[in-house]
C-alpha positions as CSV (number, residue, x, y, z in Angstrom):
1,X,98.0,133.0,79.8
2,X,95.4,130.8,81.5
3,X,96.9,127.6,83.5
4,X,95.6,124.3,84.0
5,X,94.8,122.9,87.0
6,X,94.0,119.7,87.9
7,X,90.8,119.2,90.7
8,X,90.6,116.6,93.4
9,X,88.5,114.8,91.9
10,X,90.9,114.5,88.3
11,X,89.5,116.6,86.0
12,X,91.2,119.3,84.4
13,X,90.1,123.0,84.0
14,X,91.5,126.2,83.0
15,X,92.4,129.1,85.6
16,X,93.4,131.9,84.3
17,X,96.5,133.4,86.9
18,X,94.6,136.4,88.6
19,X,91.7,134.2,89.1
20,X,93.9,132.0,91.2
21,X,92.9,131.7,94.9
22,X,95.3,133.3,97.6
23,X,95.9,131.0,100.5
24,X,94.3,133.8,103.2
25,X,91.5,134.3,101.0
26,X,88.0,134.3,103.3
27,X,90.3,135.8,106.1
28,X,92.2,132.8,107.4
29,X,94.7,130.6,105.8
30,X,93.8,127.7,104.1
31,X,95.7,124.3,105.4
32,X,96.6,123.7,101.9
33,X,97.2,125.7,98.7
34,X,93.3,125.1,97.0
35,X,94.5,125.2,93.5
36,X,96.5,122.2,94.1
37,X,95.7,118.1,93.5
38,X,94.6,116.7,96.7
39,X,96.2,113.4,95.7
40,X,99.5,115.6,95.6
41,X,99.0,116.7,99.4
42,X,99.9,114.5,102.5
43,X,97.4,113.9,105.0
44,X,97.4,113.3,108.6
45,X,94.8,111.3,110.0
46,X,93.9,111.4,114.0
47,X,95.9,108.6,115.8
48,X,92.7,107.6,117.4
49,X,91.2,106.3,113.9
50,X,94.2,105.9,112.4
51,X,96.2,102.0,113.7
52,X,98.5,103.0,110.9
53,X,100.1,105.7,112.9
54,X,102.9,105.0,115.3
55,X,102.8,106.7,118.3
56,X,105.5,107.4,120.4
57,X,105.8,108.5,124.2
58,X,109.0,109.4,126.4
59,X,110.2,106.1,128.6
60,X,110.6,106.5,131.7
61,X,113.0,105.3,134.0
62,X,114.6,102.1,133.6
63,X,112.9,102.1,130.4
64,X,114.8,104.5,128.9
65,X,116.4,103.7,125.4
66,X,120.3,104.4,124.7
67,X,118.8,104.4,121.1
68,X,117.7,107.9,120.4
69,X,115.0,108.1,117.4
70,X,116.2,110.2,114.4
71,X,113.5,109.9,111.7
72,X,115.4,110.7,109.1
73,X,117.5,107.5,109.9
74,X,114.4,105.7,108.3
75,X,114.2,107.4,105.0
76,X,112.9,111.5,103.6
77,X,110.7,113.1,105.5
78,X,107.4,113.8,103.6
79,X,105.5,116.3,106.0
80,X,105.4,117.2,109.7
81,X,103.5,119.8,111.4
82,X,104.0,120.7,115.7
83,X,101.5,122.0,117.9
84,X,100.5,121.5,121.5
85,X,100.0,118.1,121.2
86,X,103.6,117.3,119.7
87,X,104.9,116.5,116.4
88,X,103.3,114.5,114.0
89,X,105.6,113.6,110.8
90,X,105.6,111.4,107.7
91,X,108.3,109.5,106.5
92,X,109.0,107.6,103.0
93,X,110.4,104.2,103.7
94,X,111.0,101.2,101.7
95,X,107.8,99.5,102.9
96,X,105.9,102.7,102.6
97,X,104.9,105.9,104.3
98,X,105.4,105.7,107.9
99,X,103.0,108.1,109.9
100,X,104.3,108.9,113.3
101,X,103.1,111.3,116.4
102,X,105.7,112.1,118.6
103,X,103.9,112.8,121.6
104,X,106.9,115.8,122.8
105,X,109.8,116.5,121.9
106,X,111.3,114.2,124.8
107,X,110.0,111.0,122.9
108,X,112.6,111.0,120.2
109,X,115.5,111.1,122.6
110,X,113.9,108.0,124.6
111,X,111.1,106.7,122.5
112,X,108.6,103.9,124.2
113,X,105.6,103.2,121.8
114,X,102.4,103.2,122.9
115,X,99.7,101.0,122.2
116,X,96.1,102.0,123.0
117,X,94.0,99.0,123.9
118,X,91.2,99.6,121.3
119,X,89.7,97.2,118.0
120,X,93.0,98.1,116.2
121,X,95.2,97.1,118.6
122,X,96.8,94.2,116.4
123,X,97.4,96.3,113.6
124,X,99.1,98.7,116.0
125,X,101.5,96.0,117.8
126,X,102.5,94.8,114.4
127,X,103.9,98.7,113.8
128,X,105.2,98.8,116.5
129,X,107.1,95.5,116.2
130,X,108.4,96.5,113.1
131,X,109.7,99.9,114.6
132,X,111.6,98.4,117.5
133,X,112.8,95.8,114.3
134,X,113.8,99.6,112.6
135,X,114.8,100.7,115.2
136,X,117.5,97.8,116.5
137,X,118.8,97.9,112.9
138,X,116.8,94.5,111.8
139,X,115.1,94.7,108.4
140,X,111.7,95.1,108.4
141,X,109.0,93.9,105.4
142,X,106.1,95.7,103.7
143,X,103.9,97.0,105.7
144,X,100.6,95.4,106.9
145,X,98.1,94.0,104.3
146,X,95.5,95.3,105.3
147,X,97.7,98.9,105.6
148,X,98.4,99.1,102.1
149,X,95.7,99.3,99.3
150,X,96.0,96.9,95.9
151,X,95.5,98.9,92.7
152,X,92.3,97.7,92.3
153,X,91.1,99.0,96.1
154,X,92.9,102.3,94.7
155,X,90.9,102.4,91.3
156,X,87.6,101.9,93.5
157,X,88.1,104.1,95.8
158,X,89.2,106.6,93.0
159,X,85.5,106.0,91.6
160,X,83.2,106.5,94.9
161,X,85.1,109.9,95.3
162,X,84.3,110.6,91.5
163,X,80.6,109.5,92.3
164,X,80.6,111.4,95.5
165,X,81.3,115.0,93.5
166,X,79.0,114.0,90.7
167,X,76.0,113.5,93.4
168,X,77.1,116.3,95.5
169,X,76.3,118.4,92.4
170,X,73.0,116.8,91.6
171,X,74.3,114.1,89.0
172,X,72.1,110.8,88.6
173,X,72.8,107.4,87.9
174,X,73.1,108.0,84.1
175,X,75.8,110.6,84.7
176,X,77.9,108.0,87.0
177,X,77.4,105.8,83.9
178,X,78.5,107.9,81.8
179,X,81.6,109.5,83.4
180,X,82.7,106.9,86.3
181,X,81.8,104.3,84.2
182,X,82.4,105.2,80.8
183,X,79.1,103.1,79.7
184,X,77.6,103.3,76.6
185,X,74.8,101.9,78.1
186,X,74.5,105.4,79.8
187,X,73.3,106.8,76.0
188,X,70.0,104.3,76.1
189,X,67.0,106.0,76.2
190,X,65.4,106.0,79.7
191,X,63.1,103.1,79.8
192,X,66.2,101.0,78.1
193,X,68.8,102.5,80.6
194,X,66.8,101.4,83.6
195,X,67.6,98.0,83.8
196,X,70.9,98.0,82.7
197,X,74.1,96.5,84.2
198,X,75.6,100.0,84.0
199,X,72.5,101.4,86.0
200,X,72.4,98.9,88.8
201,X,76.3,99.3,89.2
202,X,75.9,103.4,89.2
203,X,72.9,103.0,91.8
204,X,75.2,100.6,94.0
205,X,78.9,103.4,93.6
206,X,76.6,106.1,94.5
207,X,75.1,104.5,97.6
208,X,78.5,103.3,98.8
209,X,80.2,106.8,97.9
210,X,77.6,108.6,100.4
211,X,78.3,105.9,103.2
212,X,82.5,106.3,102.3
213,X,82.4,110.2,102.9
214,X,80.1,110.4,105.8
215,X,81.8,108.0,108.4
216,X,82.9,105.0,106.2
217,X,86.1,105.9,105.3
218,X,86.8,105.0,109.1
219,X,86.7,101.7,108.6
220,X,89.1,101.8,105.3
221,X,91.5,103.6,108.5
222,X,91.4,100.5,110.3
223,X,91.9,97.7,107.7
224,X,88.4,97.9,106.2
């Protein structure tokens, strides 16, 4: 019996089971399972771009902590992953998803946080202000404004990715229109539709779409 499954960008289509993708198709293992929701699959971001992702380094010395870091301690672990760089997790707390790199093994038995001098660097001392608050057993509040996204950011960032797939498969402003925007001005016959409200704003989601998925989306990283 064919199953649904649900694309990344929403829709819904039917997959019959045999037809289903293996994760080693191509020759080499996929980092996730294709036939699954991207929106359902964590994602870790390279602490370079990313000011939302606490990094933490051995201490040395004097330095050393007698507080040992157990992630756990701050709430489930979502998803971690190790390689020669260390160990990168996230973990659910009460403020939100905290993303940490653990830069060896060695960090979490003395952890010192490090905070790269770069245009994020604010953004990065509040973390790490709120993880030494963690961390001594203080209570901490939501995380950073400008780390979190409102519902509305969500919804519009929800449409440029819709947009981006649409023009990625050749769909014009009238298609946007029709299913990003759910206009009816998208029925209007072509000299109409042209100078419509629904035209102008499918012209502008499709120009910010191809900026958000070529290098944009850098800048969303960071705060916007």
């Amino acid at each position: 019996m064919p199953a649904p499954c649900v694309g990344s960008n929403g829709a819904l289509s039917i997959r019959s089971r045999r037809d289903r993708s293996s994760l080693a198709d191509g020759g080499c293992g996929f980092a996730y399972d294709p036939d699954r929701s991207a929106v359902h699959e964590p994602v870790f971001w390279l602490p370079e771009h990313s000011p939302g992702t606490l990094i933490l380094a051995p201490a040395r010395g004097r330095w050393k902590s007698r507080r040992p870091f157990d992630p756990a301690a701050i709430g489930p672990i979502l998803a971690e992953r190790a390689d020669a760089n260390g160990r990168e997790l996230i973990v659910r707390d009460i403020s939100g998803d905290v993303h940490i790199w653990l830069t060896d093994e060695a960090a979490a038995e003395h952890p010192m946080v490090v905070v790269p001098p770069d245009g994020a660097h604010r953004l990065r001392l509040d973390l790490a202000s709120r993880f030494i608050r963690r961390l001594l057993g203080h209570p901490v509040g939501l995380l950073p404004p400008k780390l979190r996204l409102t519902d509305l950011q969500r919804r519009h960032y929800i449409q440029l990715l819709h947009t981006a797939d649409l023009y990625e498969e050749g769909g014009e402003p009238r298609d946007v229109a029709s299913r990003v925007l759910h206009s009816e001005q998208a029925a209007l016959p072509a000299i109409e539709f042209k100078d419509t409200a629904a035209r102008k704003r499918a012209d502008r989601l499709i120009k910010d779409a191809v900026a958000m998925v070529s290098r944009e989306y850098l800048k969303l990283l960071r705060g916007g």
